[in-house]
Jmol script that loads the backbone (N, CA, C; Angstrom):
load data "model"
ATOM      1  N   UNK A   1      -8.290   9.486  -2.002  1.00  0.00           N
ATOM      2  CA  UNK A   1      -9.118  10.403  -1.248  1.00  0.00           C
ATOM      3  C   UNK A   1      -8.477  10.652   0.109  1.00  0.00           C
ATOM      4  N   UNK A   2      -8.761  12.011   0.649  1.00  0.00           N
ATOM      5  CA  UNK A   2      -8.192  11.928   1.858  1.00  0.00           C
ATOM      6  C   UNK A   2      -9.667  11.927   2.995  1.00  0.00           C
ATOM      7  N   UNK A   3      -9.429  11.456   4.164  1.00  0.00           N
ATOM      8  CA  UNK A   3      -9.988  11.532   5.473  1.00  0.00           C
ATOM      9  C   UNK A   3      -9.689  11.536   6.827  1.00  0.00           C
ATOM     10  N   UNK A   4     -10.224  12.440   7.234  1.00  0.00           N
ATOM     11  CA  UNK A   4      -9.670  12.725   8.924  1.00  0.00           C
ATOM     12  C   UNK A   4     -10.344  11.857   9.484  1.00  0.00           C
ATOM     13  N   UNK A   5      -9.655  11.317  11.055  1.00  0.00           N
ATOM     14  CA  UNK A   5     -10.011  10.859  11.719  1.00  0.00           C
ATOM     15  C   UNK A   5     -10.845  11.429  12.929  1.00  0.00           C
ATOM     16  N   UNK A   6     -12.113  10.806  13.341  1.00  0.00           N
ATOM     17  CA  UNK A   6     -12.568  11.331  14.246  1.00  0.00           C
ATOM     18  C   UNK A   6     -12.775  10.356  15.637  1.00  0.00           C
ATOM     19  N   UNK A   7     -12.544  10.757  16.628  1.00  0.00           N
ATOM     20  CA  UNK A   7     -13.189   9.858  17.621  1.00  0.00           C
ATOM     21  C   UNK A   7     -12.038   8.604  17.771  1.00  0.00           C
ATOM     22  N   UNK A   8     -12.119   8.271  19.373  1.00  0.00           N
ATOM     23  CA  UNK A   8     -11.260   7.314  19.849  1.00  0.00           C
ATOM     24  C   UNK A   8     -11.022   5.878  19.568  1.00  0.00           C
ATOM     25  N   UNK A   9     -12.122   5.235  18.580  1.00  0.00           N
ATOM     26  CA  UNK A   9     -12.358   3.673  18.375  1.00  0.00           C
ATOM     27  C   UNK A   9     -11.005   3.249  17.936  1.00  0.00           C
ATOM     28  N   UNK A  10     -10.069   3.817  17.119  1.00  0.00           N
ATOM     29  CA  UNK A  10      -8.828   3.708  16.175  1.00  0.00           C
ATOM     30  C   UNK A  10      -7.274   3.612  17.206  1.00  0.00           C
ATOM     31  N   UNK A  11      -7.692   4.306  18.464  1.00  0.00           N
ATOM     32  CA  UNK A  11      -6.387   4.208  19.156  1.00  0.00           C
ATOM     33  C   UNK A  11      -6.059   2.952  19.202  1.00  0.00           C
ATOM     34  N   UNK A  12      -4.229   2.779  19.479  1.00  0.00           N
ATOM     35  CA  UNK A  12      -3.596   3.893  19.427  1.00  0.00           C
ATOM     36  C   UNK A  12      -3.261   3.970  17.949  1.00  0.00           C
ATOM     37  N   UNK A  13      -3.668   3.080  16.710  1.00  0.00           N
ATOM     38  CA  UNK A  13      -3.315   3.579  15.609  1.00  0.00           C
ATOM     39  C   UNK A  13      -3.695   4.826  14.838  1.00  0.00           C
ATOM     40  N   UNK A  14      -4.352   5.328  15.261  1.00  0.00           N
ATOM     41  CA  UNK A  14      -5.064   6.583  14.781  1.00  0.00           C
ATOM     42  C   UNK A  14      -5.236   7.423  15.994  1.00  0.00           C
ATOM     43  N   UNK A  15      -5.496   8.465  15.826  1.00  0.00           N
ATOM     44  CA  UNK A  15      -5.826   9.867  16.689  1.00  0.00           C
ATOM     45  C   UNK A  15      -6.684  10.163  16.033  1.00  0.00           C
ATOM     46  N   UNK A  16      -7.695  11.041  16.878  1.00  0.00           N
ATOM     47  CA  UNK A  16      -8.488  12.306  16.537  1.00  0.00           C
ATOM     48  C   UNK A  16      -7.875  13.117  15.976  1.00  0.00           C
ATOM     49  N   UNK A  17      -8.083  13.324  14.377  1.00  0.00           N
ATOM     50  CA  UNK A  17      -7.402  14.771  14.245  1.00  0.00           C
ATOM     51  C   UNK A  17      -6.144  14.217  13.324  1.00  0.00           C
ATOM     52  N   UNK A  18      -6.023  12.844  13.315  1.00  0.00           N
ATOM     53  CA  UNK A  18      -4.923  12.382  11.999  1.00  0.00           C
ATOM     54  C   UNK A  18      -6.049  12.599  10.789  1.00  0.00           C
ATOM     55  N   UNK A  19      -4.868  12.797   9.718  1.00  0.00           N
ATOM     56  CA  UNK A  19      -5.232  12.936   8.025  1.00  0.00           C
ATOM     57  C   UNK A  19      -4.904  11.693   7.777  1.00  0.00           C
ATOM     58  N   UNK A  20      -5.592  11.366   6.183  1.00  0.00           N
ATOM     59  CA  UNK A  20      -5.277  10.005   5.819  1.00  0.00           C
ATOM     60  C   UNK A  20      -5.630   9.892   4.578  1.00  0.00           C
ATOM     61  N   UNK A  21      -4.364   8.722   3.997  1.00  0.00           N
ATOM     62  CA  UNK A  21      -4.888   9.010   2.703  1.00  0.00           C
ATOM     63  C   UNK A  21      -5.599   7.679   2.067  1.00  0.00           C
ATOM     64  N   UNK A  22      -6.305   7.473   1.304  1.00  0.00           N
ATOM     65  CA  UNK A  22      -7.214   6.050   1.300  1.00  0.00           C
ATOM     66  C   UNK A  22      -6.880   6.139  -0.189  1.00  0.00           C
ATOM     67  N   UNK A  23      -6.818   4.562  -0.890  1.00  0.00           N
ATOM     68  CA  UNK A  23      -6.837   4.462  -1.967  1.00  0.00           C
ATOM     69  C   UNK A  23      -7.714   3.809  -2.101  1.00  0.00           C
ATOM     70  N   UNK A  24      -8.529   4.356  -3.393  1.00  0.00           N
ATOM     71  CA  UNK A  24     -10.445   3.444  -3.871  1.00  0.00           C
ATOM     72  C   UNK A  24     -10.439   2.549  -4.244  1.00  0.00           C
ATOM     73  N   UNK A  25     -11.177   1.341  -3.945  1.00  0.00           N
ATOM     74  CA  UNK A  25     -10.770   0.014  -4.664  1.00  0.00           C
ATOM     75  C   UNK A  25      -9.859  -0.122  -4.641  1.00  0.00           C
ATOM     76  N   UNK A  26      -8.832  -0.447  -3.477  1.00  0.00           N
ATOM     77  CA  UNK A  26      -7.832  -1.461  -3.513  1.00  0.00           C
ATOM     78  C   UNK A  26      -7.473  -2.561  -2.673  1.00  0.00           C
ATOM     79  N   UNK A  27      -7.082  -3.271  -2.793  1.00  0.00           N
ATOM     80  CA  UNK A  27      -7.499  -4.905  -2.661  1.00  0.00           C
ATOM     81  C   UNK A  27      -6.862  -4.509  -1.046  1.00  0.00           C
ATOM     82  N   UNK A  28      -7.565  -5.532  -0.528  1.00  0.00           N
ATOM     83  CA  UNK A  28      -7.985  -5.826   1.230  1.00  0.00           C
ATOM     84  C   UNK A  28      -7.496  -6.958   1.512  1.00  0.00           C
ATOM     85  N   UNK A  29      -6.911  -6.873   2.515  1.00  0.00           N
ATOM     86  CA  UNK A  29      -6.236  -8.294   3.379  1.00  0.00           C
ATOM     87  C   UNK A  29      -6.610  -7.868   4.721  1.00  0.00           C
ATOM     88  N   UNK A  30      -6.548  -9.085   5.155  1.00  0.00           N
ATOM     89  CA  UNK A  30      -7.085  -9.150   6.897  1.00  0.00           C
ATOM     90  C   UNK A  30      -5.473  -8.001   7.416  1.00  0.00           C
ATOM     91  N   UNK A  31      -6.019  -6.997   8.405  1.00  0.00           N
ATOM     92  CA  UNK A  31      -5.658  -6.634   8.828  1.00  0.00           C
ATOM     93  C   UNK A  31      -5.403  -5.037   8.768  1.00  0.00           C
ATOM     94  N   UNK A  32      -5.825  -4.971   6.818  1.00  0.00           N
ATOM     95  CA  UNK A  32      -5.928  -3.973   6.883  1.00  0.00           C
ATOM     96  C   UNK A  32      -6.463  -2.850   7.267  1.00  0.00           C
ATOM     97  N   UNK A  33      -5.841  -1.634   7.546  1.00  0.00           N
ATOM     98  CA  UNK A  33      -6.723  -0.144   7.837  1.00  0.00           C
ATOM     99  C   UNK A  33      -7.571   0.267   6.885  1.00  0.00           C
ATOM    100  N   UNK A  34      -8.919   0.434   6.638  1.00  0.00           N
ATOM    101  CA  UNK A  34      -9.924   0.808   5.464  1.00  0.00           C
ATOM    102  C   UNK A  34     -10.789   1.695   5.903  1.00  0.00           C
ATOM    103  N   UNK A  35     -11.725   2.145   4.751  1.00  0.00           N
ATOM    104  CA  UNK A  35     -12.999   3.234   5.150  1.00  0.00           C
ATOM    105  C   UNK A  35     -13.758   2.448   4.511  1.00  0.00           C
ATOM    106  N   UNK A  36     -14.906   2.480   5.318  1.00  0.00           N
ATOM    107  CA  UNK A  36     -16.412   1.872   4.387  1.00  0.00           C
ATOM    108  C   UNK A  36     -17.227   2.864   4.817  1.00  0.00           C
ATOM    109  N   UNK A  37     -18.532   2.439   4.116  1.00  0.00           N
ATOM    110  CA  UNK A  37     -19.730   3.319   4.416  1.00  0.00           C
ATOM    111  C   UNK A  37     -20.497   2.557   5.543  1.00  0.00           C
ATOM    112  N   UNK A  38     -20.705   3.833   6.984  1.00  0.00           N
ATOM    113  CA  UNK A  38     -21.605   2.846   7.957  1.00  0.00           C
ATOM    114  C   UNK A  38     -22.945   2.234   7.583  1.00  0.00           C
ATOM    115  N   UNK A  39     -22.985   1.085   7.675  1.00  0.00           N
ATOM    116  CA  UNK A  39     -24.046   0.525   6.938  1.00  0.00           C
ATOM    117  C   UNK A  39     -26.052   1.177   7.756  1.00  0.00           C
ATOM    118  N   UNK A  40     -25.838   1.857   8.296  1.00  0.00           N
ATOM    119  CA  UNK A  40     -27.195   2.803   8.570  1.00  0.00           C
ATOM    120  C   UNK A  40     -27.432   3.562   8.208  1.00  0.00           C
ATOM    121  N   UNK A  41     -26.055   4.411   7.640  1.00  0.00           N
ATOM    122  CA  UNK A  41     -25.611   6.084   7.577  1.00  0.00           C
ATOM    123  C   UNK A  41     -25.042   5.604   6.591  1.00  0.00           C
ATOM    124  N   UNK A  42     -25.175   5.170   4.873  1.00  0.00           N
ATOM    125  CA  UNK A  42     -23.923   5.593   3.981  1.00  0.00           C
ATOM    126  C   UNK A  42     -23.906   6.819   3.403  1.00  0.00           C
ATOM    127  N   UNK A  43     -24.403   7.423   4.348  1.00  0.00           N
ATOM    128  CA  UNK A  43     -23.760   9.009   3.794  1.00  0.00           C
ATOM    129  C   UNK A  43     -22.415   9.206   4.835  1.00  0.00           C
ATOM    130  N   UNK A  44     -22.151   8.970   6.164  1.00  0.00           N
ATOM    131  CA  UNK A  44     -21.176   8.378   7.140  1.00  0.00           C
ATOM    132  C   UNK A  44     -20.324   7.376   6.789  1.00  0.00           C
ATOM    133  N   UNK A  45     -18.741   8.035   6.543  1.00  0.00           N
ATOM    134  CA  UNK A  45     -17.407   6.953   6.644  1.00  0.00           C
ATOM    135  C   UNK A  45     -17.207   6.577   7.918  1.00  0.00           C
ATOM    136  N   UNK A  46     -16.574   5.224   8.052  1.00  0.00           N
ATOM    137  CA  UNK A  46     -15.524   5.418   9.135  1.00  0.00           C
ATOM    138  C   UNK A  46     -14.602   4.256   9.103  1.00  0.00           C
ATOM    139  N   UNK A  47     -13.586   4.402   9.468  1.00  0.00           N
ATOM    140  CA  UNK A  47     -12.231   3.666   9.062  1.00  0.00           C
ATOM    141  C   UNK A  47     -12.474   2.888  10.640  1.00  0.00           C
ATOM    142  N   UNK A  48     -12.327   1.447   9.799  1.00  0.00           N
ATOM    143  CA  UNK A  48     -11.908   0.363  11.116  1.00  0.00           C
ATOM    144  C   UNK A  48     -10.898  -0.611  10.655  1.00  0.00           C
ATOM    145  N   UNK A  49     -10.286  -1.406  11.564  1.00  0.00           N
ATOM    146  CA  UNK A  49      -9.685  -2.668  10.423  1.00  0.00           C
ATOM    147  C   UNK A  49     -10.440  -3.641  10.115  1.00  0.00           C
ATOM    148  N   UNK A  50     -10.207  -3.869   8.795  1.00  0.00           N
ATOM    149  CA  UNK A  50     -10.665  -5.506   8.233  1.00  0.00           C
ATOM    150  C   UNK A  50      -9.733  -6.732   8.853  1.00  0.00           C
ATOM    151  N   UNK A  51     -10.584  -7.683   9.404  1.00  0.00           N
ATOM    152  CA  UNK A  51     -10.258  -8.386   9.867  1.00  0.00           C
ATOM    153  C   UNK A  51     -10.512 -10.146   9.179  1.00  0.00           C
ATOM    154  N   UNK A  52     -11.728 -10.154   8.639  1.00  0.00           N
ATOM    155  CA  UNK A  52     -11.794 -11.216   7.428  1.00  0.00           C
ATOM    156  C   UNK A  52     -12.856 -10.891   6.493  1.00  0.00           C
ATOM    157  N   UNK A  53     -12.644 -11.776   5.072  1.00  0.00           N
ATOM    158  CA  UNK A  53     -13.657 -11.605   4.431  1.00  0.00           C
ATOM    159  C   UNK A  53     -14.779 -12.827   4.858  1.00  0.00           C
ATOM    160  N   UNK A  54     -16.076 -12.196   4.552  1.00  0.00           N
ATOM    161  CA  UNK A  54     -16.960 -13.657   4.520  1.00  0.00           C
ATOM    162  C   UNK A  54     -17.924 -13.738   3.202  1.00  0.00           C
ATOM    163  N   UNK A  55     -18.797 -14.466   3.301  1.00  0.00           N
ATOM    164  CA  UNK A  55     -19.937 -14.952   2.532  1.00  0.00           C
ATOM    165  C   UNK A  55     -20.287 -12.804   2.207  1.00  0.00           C
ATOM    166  N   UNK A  56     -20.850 -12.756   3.298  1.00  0.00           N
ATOM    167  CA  UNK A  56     -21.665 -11.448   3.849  1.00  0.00           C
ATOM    168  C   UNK A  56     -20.752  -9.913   3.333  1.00  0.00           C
ATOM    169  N   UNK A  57     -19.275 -10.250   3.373  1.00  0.00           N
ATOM    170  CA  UNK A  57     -18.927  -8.852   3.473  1.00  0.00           C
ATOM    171  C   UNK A  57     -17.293  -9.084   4.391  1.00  0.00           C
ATOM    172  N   UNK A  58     -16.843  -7.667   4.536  1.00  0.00           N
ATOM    173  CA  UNK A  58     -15.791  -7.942   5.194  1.00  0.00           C
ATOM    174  C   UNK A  58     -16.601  -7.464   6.906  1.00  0.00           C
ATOM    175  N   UNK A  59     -15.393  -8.486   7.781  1.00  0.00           N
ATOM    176  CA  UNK A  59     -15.792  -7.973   9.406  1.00  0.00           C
ATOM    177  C   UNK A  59     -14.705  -6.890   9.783  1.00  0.00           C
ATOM    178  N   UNK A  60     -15.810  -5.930  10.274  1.00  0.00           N
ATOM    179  CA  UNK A  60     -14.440  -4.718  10.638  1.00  0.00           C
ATOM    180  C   UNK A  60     -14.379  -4.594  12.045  1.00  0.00           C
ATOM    181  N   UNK A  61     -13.537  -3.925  12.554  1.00  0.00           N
ATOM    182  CA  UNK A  61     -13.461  -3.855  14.070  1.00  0.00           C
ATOM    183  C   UNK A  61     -12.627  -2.641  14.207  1.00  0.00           C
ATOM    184  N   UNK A  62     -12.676  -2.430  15.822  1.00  0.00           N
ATOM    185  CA  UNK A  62     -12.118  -0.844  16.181  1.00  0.00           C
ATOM    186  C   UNK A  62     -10.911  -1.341  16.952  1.00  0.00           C
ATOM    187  N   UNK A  63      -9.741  -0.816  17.153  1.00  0.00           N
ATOM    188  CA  UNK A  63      -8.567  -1.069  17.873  1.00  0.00           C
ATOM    189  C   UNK A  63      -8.934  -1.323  19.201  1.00  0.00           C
ATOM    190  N   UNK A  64      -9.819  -0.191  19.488  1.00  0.00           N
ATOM    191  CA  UNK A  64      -9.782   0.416  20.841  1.00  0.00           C
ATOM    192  C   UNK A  64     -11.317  -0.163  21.158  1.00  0.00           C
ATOM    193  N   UNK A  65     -11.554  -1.688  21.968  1.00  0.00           N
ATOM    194  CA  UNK A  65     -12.941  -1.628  21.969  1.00  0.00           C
ATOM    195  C   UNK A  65     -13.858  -1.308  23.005  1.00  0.00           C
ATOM    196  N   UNK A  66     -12.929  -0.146  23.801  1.00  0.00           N
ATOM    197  CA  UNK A  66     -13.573   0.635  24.633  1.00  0.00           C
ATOM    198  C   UNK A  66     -13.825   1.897  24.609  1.00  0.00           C
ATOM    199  N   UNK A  67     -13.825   2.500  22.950  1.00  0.00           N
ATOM    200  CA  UNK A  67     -13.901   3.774  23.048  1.00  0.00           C
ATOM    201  C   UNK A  67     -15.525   3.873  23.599  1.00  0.00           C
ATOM    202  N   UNK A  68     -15.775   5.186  23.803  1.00  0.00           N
ATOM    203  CA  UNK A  68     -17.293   5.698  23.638  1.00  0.00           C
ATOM    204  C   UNK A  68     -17.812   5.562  22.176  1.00  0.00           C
ATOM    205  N   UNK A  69     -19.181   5.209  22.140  1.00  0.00           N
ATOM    206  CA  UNK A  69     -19.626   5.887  20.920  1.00  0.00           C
ATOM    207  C   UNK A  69     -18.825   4.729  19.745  1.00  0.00           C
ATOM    208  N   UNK A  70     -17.909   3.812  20.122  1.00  0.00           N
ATOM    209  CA  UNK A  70     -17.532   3.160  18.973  1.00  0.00           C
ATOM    210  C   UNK A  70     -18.368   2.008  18.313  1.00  0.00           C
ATOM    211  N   UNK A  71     -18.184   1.973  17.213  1.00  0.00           N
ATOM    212  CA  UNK A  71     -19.002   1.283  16.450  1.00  0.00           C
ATOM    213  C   UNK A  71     -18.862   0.372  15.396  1.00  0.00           C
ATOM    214  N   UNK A  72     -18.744  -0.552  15.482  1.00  0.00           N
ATOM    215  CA  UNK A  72     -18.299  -2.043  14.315  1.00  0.00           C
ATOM    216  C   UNK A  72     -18.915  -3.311  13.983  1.00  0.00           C
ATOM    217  N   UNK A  73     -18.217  -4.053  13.582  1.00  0.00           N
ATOM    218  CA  UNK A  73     -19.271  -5.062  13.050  1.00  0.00           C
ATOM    219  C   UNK A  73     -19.897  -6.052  13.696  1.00  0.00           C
ATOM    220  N   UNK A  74     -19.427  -5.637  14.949  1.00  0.00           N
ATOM    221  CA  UNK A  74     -19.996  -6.260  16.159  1.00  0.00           C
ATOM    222  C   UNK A  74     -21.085  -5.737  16.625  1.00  0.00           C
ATOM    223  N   UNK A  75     -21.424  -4.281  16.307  1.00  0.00           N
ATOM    224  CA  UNK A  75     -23.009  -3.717  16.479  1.00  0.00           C
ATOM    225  C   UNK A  75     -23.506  -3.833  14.876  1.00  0.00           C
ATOM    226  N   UNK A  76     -23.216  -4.301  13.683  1.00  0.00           N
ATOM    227  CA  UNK A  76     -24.478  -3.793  11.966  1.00  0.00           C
ATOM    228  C   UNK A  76     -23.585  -5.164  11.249  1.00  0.00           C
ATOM    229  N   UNK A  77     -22.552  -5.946  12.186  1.00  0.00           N
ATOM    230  CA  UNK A  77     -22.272  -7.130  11.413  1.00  0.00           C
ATOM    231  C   UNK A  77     -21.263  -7.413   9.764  1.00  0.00           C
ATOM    232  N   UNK A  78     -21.323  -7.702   9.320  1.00  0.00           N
ATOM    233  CA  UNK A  78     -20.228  -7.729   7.818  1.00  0.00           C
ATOM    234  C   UNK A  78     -20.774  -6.428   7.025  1.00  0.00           C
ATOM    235  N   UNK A  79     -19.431  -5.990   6.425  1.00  0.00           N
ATOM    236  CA  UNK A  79     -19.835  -4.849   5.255  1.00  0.00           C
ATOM    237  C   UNK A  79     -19.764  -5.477   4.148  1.00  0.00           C
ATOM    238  N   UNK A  80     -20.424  -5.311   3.499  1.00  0.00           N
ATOM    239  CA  UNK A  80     -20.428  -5.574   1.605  1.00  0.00           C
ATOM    240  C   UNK A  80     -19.724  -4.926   0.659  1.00  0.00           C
ATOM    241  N   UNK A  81     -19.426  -3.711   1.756  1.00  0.00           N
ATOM    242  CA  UNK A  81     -18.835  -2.753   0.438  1.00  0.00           C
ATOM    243  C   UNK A  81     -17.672  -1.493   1.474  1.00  0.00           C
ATOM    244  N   UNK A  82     -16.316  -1.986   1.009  1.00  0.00           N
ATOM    245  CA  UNK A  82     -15.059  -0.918   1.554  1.00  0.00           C
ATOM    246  C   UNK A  82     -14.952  -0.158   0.331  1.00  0.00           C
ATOM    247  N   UNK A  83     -15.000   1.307   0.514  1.00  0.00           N
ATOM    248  CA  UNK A  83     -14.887   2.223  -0.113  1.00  0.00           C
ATOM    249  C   UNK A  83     -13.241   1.951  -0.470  1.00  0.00           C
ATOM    250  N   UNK A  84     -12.265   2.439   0.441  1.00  0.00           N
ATOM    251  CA  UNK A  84     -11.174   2.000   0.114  1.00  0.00           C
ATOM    252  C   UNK A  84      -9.732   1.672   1.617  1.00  0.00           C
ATOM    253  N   UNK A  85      -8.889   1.473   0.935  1.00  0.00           N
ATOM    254  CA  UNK A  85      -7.534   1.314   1.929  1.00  0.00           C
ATOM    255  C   UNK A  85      -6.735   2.140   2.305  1.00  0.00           C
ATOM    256  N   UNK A  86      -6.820   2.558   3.620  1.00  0.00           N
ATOM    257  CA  UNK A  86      -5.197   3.510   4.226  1.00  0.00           C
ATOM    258  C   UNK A  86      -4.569   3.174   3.572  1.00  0.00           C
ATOM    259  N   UNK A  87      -3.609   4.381   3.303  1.00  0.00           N
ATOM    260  CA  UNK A  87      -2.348   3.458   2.895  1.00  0.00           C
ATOM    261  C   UNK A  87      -0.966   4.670   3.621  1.00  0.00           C
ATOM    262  N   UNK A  88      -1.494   5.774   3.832  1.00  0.00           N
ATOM    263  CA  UNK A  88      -0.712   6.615   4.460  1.00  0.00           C
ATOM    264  C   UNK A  88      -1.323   7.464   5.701  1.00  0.00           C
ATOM    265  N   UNK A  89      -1.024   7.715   6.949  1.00  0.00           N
ATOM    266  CA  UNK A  89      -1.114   8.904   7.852  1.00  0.00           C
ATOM    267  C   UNK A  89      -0.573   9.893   7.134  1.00  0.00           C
ATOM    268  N   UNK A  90      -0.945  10.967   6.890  1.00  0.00           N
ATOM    269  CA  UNK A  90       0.322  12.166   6.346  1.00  0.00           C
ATOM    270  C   UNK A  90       0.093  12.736   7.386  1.00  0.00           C
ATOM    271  N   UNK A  91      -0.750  13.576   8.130  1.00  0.00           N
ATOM    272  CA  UNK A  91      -0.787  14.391   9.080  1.00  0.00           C
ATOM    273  C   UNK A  91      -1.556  14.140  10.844  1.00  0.00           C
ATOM    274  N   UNK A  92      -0.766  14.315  11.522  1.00  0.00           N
ATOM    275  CA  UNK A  92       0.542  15.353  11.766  1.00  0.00           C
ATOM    276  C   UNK A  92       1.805  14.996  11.825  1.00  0.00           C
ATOM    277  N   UNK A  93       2.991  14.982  11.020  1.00  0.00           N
ATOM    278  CA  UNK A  93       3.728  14.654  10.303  1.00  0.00           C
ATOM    279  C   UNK A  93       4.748  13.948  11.884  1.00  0.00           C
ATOM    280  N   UNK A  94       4.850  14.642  13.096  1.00  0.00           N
ATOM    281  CA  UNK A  94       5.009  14.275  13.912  1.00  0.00           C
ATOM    282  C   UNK A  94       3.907  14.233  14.811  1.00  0.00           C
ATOM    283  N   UNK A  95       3.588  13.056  15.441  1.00  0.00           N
ATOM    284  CA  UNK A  95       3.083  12.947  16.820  1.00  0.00           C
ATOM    285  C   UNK A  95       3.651  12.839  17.681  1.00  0.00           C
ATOM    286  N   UNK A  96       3.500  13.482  18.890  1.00  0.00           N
ATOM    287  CA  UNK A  96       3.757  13.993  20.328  1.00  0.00           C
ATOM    288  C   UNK A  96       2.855  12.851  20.797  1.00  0.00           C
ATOM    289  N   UNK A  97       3.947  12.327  21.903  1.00  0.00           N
ATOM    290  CA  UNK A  97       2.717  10.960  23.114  1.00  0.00           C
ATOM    291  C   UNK A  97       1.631  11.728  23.780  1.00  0.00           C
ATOM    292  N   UNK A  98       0.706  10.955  23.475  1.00  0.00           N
ATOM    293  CA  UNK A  98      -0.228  11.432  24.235  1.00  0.00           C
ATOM    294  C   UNK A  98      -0.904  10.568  25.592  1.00  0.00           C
TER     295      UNK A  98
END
end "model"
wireframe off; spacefill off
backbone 0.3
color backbone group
């Protein structure tokens, strides 16, 4: 599946406005880049890293833990359920520093 990125929580590994490509069900290790469903909103993705599994779920977290508006498992706690794994940025094929 693909998904854009929105919003600053992901810097600097992600941008606003990167494409991405996620593979469904595929196996998770600490560290990886993933999408789950926000556990208030699972009609709402959003890609954080997994950082461990527990009893509960995996703990995700945002790069950046000063964006605005960011949101992880430090505000709704372990997920139960990762949709799936980054596994590529494709777009924008180059990034310019920002």
């Amino acid at each position: 599946m693909r998904v854009r990125v929105e919003g600053d929580s992901m810097r600097p590994a992600l941008l606003p406005g990167d494409w991405l490509l996620v593979r469904r069900g595929a196996t998770v290790h600490p560290g990886d880049l993933v999408v789950a469903r926000l556990p208030d909103d699972p009609d709402r993705l959003i890609v954080k890293r997994a950082q461990w599994h527990g009893e509960d779920g995996w703990w995700l977290e945002s790069d950046n833990q000063r964006a605005p508006g960011r949101r992880d498992s430090w505000d709704f706690g372990p997920v139960p359920d990762i949709v799936g794994r980054v596994v590529l940025r494709y777009w924008p094929i180059l990034r310019r520093a920002r």
